[in-house]
Kinemage of the C-alpha trace (Angstrom):
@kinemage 1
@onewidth
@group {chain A} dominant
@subgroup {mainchain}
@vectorlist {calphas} color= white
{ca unk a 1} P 108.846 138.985 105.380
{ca unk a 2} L 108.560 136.642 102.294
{ca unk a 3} L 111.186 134.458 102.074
{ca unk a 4} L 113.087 132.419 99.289
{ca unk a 5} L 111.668 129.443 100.207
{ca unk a 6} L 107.908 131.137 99.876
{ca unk a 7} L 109.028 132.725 96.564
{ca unk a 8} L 110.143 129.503 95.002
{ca unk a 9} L 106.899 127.976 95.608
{ca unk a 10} L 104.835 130.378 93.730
{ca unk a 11} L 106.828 128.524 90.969
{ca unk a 12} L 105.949 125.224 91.967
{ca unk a 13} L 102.708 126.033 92.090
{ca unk a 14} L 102.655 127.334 88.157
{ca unk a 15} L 104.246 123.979 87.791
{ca unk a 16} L 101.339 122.042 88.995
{ca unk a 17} L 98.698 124.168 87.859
{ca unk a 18} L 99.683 122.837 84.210
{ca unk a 19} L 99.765 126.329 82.496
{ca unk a 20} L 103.796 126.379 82.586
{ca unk a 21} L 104.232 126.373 78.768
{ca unk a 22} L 102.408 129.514 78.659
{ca unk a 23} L 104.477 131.455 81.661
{ca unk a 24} L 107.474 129.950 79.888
{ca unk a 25} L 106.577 131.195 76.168
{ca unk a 26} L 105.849 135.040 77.601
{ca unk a 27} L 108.902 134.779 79.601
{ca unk a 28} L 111.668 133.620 77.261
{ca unk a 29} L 111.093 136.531 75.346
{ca unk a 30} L 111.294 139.518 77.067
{ca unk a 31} L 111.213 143.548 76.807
{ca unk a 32} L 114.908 144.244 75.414
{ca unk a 33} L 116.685 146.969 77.581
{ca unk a 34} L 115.113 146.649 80.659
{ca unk a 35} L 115.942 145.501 83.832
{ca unk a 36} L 114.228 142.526 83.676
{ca unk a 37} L 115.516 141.018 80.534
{ca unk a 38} L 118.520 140.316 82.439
{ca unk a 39} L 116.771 138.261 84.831
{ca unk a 40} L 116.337 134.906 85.322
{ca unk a 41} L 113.965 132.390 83.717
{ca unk a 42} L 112.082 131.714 87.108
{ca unk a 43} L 111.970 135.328 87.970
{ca unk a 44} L 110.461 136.271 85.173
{ca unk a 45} L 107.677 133.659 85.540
{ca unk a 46} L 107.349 135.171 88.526
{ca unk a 47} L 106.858 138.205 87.024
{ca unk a 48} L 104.566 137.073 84.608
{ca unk a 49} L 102.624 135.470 87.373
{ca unk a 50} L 101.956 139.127 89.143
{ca unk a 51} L 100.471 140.308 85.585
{ca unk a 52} L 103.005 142.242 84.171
{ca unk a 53} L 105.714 142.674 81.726
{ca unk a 54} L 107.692 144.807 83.640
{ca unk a 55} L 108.667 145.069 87.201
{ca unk a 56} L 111.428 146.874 88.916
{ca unk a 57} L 112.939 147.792 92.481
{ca unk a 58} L 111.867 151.163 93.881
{ca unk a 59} L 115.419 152.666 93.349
{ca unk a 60} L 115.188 151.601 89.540
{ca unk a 61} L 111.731 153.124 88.747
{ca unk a 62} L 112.955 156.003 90.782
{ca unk a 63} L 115.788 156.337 88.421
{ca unk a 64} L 112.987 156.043 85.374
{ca unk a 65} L 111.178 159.367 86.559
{ca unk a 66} L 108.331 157.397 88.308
{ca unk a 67} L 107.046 156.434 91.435
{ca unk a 68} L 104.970 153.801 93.277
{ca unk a 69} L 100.949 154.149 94.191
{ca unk a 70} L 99.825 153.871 97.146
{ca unk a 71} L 99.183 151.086 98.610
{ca unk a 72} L 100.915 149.271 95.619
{ca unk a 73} L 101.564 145.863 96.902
{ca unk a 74} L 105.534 144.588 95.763
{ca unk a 75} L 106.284 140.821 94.703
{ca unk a 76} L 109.328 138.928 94.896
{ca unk a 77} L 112.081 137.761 93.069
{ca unk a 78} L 115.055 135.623 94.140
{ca unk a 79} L 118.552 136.637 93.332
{ca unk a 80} L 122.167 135.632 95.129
{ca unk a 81} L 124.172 137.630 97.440
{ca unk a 82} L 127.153 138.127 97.078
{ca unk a 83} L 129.988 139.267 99.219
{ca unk a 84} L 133.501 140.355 98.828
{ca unk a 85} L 136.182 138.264 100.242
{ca unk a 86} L 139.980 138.504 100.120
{ca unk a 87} L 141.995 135.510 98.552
{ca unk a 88} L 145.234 134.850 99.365
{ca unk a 89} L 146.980 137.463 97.181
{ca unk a 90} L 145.087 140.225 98.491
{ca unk a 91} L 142.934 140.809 95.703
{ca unk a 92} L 138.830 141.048 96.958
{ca unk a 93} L 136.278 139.338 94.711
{ca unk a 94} L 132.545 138.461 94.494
{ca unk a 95} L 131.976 135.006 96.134
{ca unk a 96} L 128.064 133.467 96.144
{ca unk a 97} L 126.905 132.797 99.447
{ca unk a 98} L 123.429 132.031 99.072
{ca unk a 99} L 120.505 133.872 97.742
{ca unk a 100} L 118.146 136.355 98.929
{ca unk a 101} L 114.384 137.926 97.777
{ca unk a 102} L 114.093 141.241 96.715
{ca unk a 103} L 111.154 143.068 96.533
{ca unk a 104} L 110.059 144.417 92.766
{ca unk a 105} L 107.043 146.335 91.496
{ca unk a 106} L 104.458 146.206 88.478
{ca unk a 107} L 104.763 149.056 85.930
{ca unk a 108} L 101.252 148.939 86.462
{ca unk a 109} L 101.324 150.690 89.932
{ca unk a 110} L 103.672 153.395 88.949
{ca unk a 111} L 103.316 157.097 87.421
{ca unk a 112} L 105.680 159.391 86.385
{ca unk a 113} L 107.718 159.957 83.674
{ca unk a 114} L 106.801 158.131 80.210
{ca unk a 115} L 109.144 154.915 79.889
{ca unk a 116} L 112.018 154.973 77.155
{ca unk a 117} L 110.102 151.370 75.664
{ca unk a 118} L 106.730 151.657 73.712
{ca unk a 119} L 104.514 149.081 73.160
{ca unk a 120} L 103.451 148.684 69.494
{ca unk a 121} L 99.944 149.944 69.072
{ca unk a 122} L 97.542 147.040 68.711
{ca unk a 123} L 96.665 146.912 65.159
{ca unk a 124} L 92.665 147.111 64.158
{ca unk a 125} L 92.006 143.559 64.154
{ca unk a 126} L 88.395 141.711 63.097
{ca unk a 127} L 86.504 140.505 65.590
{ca unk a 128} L 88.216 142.415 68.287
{ca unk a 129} L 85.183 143.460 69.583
{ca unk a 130} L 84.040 139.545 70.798
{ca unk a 131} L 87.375 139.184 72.978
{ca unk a 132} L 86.611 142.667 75.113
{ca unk a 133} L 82.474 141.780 74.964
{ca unk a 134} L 84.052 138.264 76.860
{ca unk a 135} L 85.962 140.437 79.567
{ca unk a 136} L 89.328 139.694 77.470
{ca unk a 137} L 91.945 142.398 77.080
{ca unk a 138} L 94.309 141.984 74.008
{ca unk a 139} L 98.191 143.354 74.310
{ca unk a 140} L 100.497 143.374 71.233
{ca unk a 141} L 104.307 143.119 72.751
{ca unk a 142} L 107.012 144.448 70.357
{ca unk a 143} L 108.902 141.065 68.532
{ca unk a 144} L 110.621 139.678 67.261
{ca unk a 145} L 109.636 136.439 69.728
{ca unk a 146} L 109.290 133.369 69.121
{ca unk a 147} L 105.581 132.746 70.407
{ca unk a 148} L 102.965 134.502 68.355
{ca unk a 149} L 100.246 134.843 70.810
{ca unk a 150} L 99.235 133.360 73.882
{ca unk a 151} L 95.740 133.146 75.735
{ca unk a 152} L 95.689 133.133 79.512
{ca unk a 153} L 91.900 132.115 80.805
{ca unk a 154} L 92.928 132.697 84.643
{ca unk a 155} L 94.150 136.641 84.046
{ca unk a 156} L 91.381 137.369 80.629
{ca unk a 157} L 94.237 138.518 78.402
{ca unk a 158} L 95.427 137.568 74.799
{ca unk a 159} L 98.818 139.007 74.277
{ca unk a 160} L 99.845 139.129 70.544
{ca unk a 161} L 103.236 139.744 69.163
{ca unk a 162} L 102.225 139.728 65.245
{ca unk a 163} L 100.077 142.095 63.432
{ca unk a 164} L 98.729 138.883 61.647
{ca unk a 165} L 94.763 138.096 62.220
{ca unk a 166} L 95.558 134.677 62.051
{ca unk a 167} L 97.876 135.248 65.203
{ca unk a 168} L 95.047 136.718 66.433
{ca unk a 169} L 92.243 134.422 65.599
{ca unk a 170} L 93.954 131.406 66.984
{ca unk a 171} L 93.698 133.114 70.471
{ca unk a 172} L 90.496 134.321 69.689
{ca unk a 173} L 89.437 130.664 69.034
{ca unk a 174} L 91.298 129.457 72.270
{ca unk a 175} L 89.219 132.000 74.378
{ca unk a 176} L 85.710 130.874 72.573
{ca unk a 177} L 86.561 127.167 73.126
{ca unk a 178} L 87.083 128.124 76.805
{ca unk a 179} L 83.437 129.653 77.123
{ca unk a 180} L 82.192 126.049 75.791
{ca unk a 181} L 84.387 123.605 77.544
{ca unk a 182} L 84.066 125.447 80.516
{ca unk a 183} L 87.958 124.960 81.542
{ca unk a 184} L 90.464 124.347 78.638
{ca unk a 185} L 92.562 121.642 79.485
{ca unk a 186} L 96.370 122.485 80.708
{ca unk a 187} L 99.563 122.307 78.614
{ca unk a 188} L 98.869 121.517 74.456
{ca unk a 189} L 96.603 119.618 74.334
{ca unk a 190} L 96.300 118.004 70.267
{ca unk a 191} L 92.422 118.830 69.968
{ca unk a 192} L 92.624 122.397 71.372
{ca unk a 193} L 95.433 123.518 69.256
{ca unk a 194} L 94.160 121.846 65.923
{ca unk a 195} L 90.814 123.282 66.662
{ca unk a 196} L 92.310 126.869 67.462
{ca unk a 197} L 94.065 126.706 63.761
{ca unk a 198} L 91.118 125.187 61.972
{ca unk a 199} L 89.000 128.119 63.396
{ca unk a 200} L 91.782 130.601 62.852
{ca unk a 201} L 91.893 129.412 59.329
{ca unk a 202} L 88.401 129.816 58.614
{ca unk a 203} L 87.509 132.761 60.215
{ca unk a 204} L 90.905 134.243 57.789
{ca unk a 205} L 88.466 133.288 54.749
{ca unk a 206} L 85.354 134.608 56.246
{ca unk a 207} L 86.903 137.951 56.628
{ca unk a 208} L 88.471 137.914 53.342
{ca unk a 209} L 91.702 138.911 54.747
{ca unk a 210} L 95.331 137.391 54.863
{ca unk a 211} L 94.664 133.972 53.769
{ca unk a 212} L 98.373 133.452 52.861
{ca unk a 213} L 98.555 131.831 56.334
{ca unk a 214} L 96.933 128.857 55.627
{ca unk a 215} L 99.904 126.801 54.561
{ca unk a 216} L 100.931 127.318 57.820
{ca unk a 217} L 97.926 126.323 59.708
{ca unk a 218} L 97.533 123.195 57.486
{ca unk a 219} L 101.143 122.073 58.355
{ca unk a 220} L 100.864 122.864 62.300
{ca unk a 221} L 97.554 120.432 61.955
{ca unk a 222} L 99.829 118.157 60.067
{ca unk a 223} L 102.339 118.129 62.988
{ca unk a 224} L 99.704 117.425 65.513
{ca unk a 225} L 98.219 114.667 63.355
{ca unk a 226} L 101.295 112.841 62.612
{ca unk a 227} L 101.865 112.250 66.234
{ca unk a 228} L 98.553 110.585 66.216
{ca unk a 229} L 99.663 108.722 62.914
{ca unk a 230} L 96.168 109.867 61.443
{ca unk a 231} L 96.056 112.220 58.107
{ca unk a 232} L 95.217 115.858 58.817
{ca unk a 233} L 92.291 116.076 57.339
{ca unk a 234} L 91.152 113.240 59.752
{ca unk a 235} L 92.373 115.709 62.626
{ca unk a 236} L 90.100 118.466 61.466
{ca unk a 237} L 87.035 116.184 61.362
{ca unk a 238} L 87.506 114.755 64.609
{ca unk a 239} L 87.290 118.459 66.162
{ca unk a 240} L 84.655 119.476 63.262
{ca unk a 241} L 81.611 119.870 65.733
{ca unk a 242} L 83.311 121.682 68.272
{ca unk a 243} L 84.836 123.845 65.720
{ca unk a 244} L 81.198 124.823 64.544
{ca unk a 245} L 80.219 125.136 67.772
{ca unk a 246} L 83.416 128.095 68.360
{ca unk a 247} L 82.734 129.749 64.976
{ca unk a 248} L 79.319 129.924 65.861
{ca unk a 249} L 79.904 131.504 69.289
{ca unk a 250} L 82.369 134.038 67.677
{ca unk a 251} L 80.718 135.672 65.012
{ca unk a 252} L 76.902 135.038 66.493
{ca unk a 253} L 77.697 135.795 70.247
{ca unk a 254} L 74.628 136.389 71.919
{ca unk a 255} L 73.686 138.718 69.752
{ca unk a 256} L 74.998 139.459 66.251
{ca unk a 257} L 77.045 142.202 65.722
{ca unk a 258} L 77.520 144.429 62.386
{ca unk a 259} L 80.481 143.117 61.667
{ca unk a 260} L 80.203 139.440 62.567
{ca unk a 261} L 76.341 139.924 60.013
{ca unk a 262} L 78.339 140.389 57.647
{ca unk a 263} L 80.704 138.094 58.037
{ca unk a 264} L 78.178 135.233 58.458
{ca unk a 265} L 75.637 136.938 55.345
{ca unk a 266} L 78.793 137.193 52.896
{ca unk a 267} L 81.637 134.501 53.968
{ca unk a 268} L 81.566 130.573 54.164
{ca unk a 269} L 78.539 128.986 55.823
{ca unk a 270} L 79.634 128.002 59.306
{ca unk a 271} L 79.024 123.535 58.305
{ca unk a 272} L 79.386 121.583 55.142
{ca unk a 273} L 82.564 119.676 54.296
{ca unk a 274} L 86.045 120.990 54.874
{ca unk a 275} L 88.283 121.751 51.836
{ca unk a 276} L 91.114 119.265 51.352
{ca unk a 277} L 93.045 121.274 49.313
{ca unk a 278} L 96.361 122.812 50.316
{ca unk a 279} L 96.744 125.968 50.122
């Protein structure tokens, strides 16, 4: 039988394997109106943890229409236990007395009855094609959140929660800079994340799509840079080779598409000197 101790260490351990800002991002921010939005912050990074963005106890999916697979395999969460006990004027109330795990299961290994949420329908995005060629699934989630997108390299998923291809890109450019580091390093790390919105940015005008978003990427470089007290355009050329390198690997892959031959024929050239201008 798992216990709470057991339970609580599958949080330490997303703790020390440095990719907490990302189960704490997806978490924060959860499905409205169902069970689990109710739950607690360290629940639902556990629940993010088992790949999922909903998870219920048997009873509650039972009273959703649907059942569990077989040989669906339950997780745990921790929640108190409580017990009634009489004061002194006779009156019972709830009292904590410690806490307890309870066993909860994936939407993912149930069937039955369609679910009263929907997930938005993933919008046709450019490029899509690269993520799913690189064993990446993408999942819109319905907003608003406060986190855009997120990449996660361990379970090969980019979840999006804007229709924007810049949302999109950035991820993109996150997964791409994965397949050339080898392992992305854990947390934000300054070079990743001006890299991701350099690349987002670019690929935006190479499209020829939504480029009203690059205000926003200049001033998120800005941010990065003025905790290095260096200029922003100094950020972009520090990353400037490895941001070739990701733009290269996205619309070449290792073997040019349609879409990305076009790209590359009628957009930017992938080198020469970055714009200063602000836009």
């Amino acid at each position: 039988m798992t216990s709470v101790n057991e339970t609580l260490k599958r949080i330490i351990e997303r703790f020390q394997s440095g990719d907490l800002p990302q189960a704490v991002s997806y978490s924060m921010f959860p499905i409205p109106n169902i069970p689990s939005a109710a739950w607690s912050m360290a629940n639902r990074i556990l629940m993010y943890s088992a790949g999922t963005y909903d998870a219920r106890g048997i009873k509650q999916w039972s009273d959703a229409g649907r059942r569990i697979k077989k040989r669906a395999k339950p997780f745990h969460i921790v929640v108190p236990r409580i017990v009634k006990q009489q004061n002194g004027g006779g009156k019972r109330r709830g009292v904590l007395v410690g806490f307890m795990v309870r066993p909860v299961v994936r939407v993912q290994d149930t069937i039955g009855e369609p679910l009263e949420y929907a997930l938005p329908e993933l919008p046709e995005l450019p490029l899509i094609g690269r993520a799913r060629e690189w064993g990446i699934a993408v999942h819109a989630l319905p907003g608003p959140y406060r986190f855009l997108g997120c990449f996660d390299p361990e379970k090969r998923f980019i979840v999006i929660t804007s229709p924007e291809e810049n949302v999109f890109f950035h991820e993109l450019a996150h997964a791409a800079h994965e397949r050339v580091l080898g392992k992305m390093k854990p947390g934000e790390d300054w070079k990743q994340e001006v890299v991701a919105e350099l690349s987002a940015a670019a690929l935006c005008v190479m499209v020829g799509k939504n480029t009203k978003h690059l205000g926003n990427s200049f001033r998120c470089i800005s941010e990065y840079a003025s905790k290095l007290n260096i200029s922003p355009v100094e950020a972009c050329w520090e990353v400037l080779d490895d941001t070739e390198k990701i733009l290269g690997l996205i619309l070449k892959g290792e073997q040019k598409d349609d879409e990305s031959e076009q790209i590359v024929k009628h957009g930017l050239p992938l080198s020469g000197t970055p714009s200063t201008e602000r836009r």
